[in-house]
GUTOR-274124 format. One record per residue: x, y, z of N, C-alpha, C in turn; residue in three letters. Coordinates in pm, whole numbers, padded with zeros to 5 digits, always signed. Example, Ala and Ser with C-alpha at 12.3 -4.5 7.8 and 13.67 -1.06 7.14 Angstrom:
// residues 2
+01319-00569+00780+01230-00450+00780+01320-00330+00780ALA/+01285-00225+00708+01367-00106+00714+01290+00003+00787SER/
***
This chain:
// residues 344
-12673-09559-06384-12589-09536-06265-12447-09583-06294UNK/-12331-09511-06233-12221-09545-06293-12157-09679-06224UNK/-12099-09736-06237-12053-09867-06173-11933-09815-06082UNK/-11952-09909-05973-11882-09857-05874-11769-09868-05858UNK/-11679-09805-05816-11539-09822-05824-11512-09901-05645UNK/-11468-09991-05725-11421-10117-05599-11228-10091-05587UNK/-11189-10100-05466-11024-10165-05446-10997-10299-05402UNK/-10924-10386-05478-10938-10497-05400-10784-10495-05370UNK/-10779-10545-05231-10618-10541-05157-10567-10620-05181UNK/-10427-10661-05204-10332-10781-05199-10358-10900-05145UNK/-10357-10860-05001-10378-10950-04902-10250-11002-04881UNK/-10190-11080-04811-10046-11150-04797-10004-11177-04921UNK/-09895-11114-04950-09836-11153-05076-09781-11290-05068UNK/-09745-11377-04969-09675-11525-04983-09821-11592-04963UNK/-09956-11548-04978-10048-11635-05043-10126-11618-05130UNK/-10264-11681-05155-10310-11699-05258-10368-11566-05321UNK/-10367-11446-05242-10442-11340-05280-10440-11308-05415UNK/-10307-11258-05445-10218-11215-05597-10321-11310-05718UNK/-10295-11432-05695-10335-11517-05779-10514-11558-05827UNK/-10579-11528-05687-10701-11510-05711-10746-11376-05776UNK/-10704-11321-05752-10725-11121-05808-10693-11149-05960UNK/-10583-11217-06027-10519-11194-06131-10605-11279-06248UNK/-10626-11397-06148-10727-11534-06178-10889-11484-06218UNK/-10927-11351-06142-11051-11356-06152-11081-11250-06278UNK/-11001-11159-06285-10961-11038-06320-11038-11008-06502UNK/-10983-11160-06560-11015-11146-06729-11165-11147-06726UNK/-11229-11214-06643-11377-11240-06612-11466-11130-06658UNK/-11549-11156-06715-11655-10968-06784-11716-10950-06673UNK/-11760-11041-06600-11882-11049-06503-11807-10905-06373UNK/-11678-10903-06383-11574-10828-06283-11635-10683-06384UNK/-11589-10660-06463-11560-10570-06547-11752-10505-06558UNK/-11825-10556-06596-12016-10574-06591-12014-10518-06490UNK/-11983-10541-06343-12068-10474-06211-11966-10376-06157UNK/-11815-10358-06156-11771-10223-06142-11640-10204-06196UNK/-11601-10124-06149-11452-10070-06150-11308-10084-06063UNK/-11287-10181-06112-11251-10268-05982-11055-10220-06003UNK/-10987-10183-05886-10820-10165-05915-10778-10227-05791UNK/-10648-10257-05805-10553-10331-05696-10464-10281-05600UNK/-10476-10270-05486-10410-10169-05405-10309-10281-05359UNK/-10163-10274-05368-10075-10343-05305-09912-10305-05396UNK/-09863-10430-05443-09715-10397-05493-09775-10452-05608UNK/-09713-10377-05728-09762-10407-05860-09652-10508-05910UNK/-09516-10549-05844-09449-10617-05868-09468-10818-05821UNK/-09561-10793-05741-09653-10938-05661-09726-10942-05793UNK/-09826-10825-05844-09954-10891-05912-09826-10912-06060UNK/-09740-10843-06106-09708-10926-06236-09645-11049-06219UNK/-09587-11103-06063-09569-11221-06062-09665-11323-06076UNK/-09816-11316-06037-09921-11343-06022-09981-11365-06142UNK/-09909-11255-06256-10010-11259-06467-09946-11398-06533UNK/-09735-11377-06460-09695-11486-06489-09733-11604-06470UNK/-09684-11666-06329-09734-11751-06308-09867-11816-06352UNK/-09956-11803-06372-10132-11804-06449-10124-11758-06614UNK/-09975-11695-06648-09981-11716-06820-10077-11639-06880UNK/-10170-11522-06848-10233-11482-06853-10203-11334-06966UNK/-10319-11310-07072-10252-11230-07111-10321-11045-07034UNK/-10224-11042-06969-10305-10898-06894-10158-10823-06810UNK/-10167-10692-06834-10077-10594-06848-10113-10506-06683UNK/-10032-10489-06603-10026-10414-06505-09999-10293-06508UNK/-10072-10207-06475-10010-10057-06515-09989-09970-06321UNK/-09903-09917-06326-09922-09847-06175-09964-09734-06169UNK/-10098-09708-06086-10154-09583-06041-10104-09496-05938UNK/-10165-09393-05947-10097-09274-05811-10254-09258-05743UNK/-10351-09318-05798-10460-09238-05750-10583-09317-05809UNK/-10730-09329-05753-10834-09440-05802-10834-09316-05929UNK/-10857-09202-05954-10914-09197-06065-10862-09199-06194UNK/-10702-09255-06140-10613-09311-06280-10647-09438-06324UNK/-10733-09507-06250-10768-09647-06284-10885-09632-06393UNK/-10818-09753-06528-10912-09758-06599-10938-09922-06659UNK/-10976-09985-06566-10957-10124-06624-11029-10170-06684UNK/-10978-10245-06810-11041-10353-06879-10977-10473-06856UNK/-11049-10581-06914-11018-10760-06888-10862-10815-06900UNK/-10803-10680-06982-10653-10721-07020-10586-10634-06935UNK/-10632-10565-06866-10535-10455-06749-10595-10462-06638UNK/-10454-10418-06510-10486-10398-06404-10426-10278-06339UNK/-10536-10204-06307-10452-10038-06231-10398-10092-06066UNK/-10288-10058-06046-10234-10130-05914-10214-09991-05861UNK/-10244-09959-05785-10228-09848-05677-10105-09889-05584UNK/-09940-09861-05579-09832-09915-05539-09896-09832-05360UNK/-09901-09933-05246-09939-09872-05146-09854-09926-05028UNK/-09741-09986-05064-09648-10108-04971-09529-10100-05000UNK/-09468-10088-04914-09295-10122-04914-09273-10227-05043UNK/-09168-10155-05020-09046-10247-05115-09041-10380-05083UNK/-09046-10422-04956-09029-10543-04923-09118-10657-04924UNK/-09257-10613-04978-09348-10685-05007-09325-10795-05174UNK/-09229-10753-05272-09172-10817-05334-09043-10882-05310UNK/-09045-10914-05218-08946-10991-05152-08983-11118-05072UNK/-09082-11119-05003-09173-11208-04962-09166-11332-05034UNK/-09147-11483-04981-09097-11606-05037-09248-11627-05067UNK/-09266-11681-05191-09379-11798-05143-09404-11863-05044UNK/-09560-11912-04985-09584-11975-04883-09533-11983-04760UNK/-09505-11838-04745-09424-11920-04616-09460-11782-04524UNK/-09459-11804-04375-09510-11727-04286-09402-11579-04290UNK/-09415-11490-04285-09333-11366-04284-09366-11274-04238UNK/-09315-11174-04142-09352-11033-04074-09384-10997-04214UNK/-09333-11011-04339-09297-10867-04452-09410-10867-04478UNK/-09521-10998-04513-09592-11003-04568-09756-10961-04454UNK/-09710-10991-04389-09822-10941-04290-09825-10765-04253UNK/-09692-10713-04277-09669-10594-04275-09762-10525-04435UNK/-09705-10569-04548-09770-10532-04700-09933-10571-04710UNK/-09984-10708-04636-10136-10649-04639-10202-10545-04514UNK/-10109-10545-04407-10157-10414-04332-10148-10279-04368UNK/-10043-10250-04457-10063-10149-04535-10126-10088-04648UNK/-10154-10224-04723-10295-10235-04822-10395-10210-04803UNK/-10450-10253-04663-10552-10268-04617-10580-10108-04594UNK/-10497-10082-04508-10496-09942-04485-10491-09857-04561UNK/-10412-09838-04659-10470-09756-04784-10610-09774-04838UNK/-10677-09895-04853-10801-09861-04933-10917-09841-04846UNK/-10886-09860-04704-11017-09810-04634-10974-09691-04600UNK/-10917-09603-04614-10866-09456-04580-10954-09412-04732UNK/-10925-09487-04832-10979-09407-04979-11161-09434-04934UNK/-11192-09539-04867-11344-09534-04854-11405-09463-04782UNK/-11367-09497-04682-11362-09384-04581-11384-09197-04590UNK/-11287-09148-04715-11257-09046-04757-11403-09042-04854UNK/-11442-09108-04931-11520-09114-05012-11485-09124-05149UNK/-11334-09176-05177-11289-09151-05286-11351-09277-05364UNK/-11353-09364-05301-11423-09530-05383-11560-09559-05326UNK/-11573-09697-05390-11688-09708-05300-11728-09838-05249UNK/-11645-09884-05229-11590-09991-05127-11501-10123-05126UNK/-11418-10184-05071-11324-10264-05100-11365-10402-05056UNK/-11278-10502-05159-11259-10593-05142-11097-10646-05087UNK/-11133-10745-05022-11014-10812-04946-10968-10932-04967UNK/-10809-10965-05033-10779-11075-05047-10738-11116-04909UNK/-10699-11224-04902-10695-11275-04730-10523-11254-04708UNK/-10521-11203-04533-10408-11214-04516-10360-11300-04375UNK/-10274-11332-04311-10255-11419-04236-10233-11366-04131UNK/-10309-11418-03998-10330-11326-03890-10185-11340-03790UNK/-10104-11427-03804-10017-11472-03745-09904-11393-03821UNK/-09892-11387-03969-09824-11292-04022-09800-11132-03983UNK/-09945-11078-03969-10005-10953-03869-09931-10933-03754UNK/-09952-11051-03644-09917-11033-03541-09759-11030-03570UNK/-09649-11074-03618-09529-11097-03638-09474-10943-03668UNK/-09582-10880-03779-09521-10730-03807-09561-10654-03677UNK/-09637-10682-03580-09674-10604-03504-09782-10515-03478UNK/-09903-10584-03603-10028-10588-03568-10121-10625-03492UNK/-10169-10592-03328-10220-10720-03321-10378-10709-03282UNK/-10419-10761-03422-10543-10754-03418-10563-10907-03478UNK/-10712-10940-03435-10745-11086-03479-10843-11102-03626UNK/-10807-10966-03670-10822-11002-03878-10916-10874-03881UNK/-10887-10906-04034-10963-10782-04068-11113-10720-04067UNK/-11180-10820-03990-11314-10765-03932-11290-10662-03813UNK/-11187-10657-03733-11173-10621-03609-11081-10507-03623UNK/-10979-10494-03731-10915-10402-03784-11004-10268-03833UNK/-11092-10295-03936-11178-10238-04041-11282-10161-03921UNK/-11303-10235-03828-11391-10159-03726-11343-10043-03621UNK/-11182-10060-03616-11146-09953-03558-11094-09850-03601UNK/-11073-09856-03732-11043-09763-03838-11157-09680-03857UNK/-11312-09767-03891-11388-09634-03920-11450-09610-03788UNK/-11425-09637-03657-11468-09643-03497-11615-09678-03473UNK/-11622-09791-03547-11716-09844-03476-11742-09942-03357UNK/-11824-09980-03304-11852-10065-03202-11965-10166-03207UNK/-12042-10118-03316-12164-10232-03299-12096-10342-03466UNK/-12067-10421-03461-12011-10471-03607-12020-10591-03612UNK/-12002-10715-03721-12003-10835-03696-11945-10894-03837UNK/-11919-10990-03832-11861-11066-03988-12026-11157-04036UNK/-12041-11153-04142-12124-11210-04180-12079-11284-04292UNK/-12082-11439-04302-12104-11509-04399-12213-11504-04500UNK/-12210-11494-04631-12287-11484-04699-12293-11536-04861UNK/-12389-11662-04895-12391-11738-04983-12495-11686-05070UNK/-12527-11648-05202-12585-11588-05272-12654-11698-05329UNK/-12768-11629-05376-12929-11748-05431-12839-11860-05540UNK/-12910-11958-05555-12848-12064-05610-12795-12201-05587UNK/-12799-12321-05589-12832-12450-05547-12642-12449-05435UNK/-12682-12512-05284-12796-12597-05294-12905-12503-05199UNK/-12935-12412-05215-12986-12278-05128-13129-12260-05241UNK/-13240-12302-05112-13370-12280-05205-13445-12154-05141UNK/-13373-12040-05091-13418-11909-05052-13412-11819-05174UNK/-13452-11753-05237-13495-11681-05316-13368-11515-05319UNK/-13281-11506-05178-13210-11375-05142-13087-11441-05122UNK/-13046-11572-05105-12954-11641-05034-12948-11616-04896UNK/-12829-11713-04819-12824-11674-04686-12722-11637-04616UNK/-12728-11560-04538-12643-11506-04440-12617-11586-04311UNK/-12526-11554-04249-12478-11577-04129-12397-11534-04008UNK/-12437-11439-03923-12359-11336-03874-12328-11387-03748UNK/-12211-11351-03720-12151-11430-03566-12111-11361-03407UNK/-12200-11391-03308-12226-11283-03273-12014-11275-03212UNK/-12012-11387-03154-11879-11357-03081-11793-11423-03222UNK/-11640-11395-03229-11553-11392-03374-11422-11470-03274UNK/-11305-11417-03317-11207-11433-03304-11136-11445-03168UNK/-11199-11551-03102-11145-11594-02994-11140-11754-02920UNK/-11080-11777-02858-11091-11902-02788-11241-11957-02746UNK/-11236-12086-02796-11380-12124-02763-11405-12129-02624UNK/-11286-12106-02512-11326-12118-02387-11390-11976-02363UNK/-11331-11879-02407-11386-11726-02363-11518-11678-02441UNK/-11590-11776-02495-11725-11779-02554-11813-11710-02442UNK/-11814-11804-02389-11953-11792-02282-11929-11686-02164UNK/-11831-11623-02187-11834-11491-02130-11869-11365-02166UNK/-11845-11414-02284-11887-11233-02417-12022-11299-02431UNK/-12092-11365-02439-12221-11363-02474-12326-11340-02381UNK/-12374-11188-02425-12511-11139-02383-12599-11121-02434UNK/-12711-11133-02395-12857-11094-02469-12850-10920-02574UNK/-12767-10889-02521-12733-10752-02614-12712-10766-02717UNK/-12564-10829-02677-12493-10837-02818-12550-10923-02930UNK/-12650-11010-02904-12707-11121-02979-12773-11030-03040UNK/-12874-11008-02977-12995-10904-03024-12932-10813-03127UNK/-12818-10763-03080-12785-10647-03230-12736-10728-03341UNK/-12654-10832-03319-12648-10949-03420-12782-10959-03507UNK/-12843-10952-03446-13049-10997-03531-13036-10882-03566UNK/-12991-10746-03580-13032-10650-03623-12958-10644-03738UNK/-12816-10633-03726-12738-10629-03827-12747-10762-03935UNK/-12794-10843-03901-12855-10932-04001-12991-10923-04108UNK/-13103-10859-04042-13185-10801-04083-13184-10673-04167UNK/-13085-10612-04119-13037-10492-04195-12995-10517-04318UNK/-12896-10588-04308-12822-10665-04478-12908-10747-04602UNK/-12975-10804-04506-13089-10883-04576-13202-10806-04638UNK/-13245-10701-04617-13300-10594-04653-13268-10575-04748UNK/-13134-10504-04700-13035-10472-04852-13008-10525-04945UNK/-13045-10670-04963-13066-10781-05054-13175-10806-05115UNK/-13274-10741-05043-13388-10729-05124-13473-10833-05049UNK/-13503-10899-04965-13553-10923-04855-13674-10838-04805UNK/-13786-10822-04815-13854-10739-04741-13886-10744-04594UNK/-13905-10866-04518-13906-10907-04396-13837-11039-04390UNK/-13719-11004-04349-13599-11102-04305-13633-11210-04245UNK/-13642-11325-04211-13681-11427-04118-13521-11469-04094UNK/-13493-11407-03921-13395-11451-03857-13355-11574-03781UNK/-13288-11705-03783-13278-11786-03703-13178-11723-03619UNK/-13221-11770-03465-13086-11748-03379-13077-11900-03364UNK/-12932-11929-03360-12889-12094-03283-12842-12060-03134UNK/-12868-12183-03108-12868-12262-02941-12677-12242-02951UNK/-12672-12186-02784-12542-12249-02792-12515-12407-02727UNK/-12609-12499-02628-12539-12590-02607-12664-12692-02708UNK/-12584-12848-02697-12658-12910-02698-12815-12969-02715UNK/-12911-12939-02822-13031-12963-02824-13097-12888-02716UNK/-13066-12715-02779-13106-12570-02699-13105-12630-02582UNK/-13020-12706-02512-13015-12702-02387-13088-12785-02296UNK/-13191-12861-02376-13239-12993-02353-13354-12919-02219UNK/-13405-12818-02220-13522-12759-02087-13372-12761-01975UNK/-13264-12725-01991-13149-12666-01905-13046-12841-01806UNK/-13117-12944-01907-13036-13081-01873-12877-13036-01909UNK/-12834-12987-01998-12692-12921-02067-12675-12790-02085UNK/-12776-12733-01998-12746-12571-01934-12794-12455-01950UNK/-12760-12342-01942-12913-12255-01938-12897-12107-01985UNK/-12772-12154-02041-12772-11983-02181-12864-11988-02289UNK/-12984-12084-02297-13041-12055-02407-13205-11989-02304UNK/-13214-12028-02177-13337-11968-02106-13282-11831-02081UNK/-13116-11820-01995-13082-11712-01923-13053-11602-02034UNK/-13002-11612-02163-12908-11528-02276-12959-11512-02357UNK/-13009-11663-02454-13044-11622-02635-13211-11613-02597UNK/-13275-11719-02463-13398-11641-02525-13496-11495-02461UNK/-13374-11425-02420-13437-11262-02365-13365-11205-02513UNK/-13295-11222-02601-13225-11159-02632-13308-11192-02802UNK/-13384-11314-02820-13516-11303-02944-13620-11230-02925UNK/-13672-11201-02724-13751-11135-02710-13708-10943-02712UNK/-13593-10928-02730-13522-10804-02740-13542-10750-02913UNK/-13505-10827-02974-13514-10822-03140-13676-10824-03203UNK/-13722-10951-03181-13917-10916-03185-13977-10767-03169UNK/-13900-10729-03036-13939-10573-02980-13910-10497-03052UNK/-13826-10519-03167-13775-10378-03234-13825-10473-03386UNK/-13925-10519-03407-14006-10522-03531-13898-10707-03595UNK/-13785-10751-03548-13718-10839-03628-13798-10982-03624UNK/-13810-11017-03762-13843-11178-03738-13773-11238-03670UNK/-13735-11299-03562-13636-11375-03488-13697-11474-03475UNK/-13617-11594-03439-13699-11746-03391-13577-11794-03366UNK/-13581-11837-03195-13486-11934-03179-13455-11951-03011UNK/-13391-11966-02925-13269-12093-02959-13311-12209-03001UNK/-13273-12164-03172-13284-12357-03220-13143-12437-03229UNK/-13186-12527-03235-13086-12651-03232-13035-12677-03325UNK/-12886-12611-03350-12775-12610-03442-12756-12710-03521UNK/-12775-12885-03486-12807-12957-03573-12904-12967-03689UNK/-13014-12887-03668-13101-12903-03788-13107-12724-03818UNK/-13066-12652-03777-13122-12479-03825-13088-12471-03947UNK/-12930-12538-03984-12861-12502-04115-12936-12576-04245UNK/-12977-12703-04179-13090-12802-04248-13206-12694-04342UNK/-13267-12671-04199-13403-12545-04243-13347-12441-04287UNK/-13240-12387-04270-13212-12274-04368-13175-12270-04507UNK/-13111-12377-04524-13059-12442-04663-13229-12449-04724UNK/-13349-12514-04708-13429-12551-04723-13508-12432-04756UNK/-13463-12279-04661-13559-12176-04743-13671-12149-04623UNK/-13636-12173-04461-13705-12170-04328-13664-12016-04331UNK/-13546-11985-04347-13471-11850-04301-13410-11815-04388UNK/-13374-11628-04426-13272-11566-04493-13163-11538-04361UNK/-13120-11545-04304-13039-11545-04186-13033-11611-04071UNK/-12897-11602-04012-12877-11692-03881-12812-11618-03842UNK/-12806-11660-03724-12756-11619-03604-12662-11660-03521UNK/-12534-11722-03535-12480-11802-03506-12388-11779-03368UNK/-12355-11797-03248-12306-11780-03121-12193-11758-03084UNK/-12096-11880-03220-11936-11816-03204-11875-11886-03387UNK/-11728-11825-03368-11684-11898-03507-11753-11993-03587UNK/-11687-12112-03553-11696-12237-03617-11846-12313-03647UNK/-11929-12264-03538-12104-12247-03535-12118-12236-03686UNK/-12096-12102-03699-12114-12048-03819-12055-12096-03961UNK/-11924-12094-03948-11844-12093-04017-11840-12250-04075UNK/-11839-12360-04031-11832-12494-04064-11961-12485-04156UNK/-12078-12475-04114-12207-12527-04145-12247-12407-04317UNK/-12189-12326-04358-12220-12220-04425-12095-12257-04541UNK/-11999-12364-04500-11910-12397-04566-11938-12495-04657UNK/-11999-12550-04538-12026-12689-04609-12125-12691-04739UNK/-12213-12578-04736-12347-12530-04816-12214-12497-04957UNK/-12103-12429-04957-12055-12321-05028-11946-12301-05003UNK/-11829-12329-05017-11784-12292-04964-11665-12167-05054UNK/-11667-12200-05175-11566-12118-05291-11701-12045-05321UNK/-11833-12018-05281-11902-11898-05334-11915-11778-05190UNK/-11908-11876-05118-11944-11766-05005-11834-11671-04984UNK/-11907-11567-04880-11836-11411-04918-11826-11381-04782UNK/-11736-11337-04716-11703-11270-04626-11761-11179-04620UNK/-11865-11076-04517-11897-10936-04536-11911-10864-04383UNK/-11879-10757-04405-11833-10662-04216-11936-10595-04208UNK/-12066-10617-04183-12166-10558-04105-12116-10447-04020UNK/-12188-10308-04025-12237-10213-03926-12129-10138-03944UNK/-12039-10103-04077-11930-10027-04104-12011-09927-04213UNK/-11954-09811-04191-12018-09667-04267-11916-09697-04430UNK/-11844-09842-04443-11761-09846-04593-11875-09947-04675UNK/-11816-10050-04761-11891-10150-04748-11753-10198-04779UNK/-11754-10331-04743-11637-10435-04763-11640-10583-04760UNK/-11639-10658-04829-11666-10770-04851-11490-10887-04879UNK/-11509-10989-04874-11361-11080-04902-11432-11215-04907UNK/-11317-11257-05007-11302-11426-04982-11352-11472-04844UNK/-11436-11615-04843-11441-11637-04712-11307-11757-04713UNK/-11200-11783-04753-11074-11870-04727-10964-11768-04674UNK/-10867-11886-04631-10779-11777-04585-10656-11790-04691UNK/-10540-11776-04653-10363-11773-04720-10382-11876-04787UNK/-10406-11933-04734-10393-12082-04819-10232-12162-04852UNK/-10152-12131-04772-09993-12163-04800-09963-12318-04854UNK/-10088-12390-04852-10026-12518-04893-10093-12553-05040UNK/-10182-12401-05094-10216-12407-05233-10111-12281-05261UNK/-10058-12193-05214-10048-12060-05249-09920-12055-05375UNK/-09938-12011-05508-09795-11977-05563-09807-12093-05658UNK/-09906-12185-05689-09888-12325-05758-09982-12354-05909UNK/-10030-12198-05904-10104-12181-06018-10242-12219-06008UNK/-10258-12309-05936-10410-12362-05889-10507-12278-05789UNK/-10519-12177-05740-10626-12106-05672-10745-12063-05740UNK/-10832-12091-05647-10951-12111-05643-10982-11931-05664UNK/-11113-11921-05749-11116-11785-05858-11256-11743-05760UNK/-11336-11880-05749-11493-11818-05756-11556-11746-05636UNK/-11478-11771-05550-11472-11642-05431-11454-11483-05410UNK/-11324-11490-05483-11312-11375-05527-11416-11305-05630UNK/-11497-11403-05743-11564-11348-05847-11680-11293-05747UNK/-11725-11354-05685-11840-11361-05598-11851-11233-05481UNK/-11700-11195-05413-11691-11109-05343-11728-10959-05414UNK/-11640-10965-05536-11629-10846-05613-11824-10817-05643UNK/-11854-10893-05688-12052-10879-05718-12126-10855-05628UNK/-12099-10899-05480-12152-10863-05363-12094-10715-05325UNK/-11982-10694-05348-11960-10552-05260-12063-10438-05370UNK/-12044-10489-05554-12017-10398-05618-12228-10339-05564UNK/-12273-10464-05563-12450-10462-05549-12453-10374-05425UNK/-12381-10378-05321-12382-10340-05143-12379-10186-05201UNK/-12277-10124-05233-12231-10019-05269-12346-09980-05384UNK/-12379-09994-05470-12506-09949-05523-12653-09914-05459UNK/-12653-09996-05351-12797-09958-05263-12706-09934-05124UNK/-12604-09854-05125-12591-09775-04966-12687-09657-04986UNK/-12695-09658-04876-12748-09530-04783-12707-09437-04704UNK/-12713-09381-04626-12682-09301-04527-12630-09406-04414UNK/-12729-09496-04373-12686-09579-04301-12572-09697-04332UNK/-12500-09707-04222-12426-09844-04255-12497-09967-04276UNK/-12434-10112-04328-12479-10181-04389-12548-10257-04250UNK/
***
């Protein structure tokens, strides 16, 4: 089977993106699982060979099927203003939030189209976004209205290997994302949870998983203590395990967020279920945090990223962190080898 042709985007040029891409790039393990080219300003990534001293040659494409990379080259697909090499180091900028919205947008238009077969994402800064006049709250929420979907979710995802004694690694999909922790407990319904368990189960599959074992977590307090600290886990999460059961999913829960990540680390569960951000996101960090992978559930592309963000107070200093990026690129390239008809 031929190896898949991946794009990985810039991401904010005044952070660490450039440098992780360029950083990961000589790696065989990149080169072994696909075909990987750079959609952004080819004038960022040779600042990026410099800086890192690296011996590897940028060439600029018009098109993925001019890309031919090996460990010492990179095909850059020029897809961004001029002004994206202009962009200061580290530092907050419309320009740069403008050059990964246009990155971005070029390589899910090529997936989309069917020209690749699915992208990776260096991180870009959501505040940067909003400054050019984007305003969306990142590229999970972006990526979903581009290919129009509605059922979607971000999933964290740490691949087999210590300190993870599950055999598929684990996931973590969130049902509510990018918002104020006060406006939590308004978006959360037994619906939306329930398709959360689905789209978790789905991926996990795709990992080779034969029957997924889903945790959902509690949102308050020690599931709510029999409703002493309140009663979204009787009124919300638990119609919404009995919703998922119904459609064949291992589900189990509202458990108690203090120990789920415990038992999952331990190999209780290939997935969770997590209620909002930081739920998720802290506890999946702490397991992993330079392996785990960003991935956008319930999109007809596949797309995967770093789970860090800009990083402005590492960005430009030669020191960024590689093994995220190595990790993203192996997850999309595997996703994209066992698509289907269906989204992920």
């Amino acid at each position: 089977m031929p190896k898949p042709c991946l794009a990985i985007t810039m991401g904010d040029p005044a952070g660490v993106g450039p440098e992780t891409i360029v950083g990961a790039w000589p790696h065989a393990q990149v080169h072994a699982a696909a075909r990987p080219f750079v959609v952004g300003h080819p004038a960022v990534i040779e600042r990026a060979v410099r800086l890192l001293g690296l011996p590897v040659n940028v060439v600029t494409i018009e098109s993925p099927t001019a890309a031919h990379p090996t460990p010492d080259c990179i095909p850059c697909l020029s897809a961004v203003g001029e002004t994206a090499a202009e962009v200061p180091p580290a530092l907050l900028d419309a320009r740069g939030g403008q050059a990964a919205y246009e990155a971005l947008l070029a390589a899910a238009r090529l997936a989309i189209a069917g020209e690749i077969d699915g992208l990776v994402t260096a991180p870009l800064n959501k505040a940067a976004l909003h400054l050019a006049g984007h305003v969306y709250p990142g590229h999970t929420e972006l990526l979903a209205e581009l290919c129009g979907v509605d059922d979607f979710a971000m999933m964290l995802y740490l691949g087999p290997g210590e300190p993870l004694r599950g055999p598929a690694g684990l996931g973590v999909v969130h049902t509510t994302l990018h918002m104020a922790l006060a406006d939590v407990f308004r978006h959360l319904t037994s619906e939306e949870i329930a398709a959360k368990a689905r789209l978790a189960d789905t991926f996990m599959r795709r990992m080779g998983v034969e029957r997924p074992r889903v945790g959902v977590a509690a949102l308050n307090p020690h599931a709510g203590e029999e409703g002493l600290f309140g009663n979204e886990e009787r009124t919300i999460i638990e119609p919404a395990v009995r919703i998922a059961r119904e459609q064949g999913i291992a589900a189990t829960g509202p458990l108690p967020c203090d120990t789920l990540m415990v038992r999952a680390r331990d190999g209780d569960f290939d997935a969770i279920v997590a209620m909002y951000h930081d739920q998720g996101h802290i506890a999946l960090k702490l397991l992993g945090m330079h392996r785990a992978v960003n991935v956008t559930l319930g999109l007809p592309i596949v797309r995967t990223s770093v789970a860090h963000g800009t990083a402005f107070d590492k960005a430009w200093q030669g020191c960024a962190e590689t093994s995220g990026m190595l990790e993203a690129i192996r997850v999309a390239a595997l996703l994209a080898r066992s698509r289907t008809s269906a989204a992920i």
